[in-house]
C-alpha positions in Angstrom: 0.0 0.0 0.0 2.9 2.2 1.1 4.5 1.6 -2.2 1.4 2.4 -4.6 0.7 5.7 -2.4 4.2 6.8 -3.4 4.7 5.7 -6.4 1.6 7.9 -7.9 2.7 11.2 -9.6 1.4 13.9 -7.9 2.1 17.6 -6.7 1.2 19.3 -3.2 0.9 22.8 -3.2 -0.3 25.7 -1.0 -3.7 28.5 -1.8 -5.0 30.1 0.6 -4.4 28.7 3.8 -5.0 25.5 2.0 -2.9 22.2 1.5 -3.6 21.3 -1.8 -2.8 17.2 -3.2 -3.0 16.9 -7.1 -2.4 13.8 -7.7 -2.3 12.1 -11.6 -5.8 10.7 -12.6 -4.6 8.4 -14.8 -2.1 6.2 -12.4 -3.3 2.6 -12.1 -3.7 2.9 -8.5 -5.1 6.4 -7.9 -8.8 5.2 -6.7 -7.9 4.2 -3.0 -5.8 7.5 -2.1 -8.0 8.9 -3.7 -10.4 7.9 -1.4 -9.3 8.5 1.6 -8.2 12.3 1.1 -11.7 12.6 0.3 -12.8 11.3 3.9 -10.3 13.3 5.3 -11.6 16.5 3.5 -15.2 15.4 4.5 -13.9 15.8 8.1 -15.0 18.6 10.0 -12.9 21.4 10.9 -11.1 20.8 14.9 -12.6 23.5 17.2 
């Protein structure tokens, strides 16, 4: 898992007070990470 999470082009930038991961659509592994940032994003802010 570690491996395939690395492995996938991507770039991480900042905007805005924001973290931003763009990672490559078309790697053959991108559906799981992609996933999981999405929960993460769906989080709710810490008070």
């Amino acid at each position: 898992m570690r491996l395939r999470l690395w492995s996938i082009a991507g770039r991480i930038t900042r905007h805005a007070r924001r973290t931003v991961v763009d990672l490559a659509g078309r790697a053959p592994s991108v559906e799981v990470p992609t996933a999981a940032l999405d929960r993460l994003d769906a989080l709710p802010a810490p008070a």
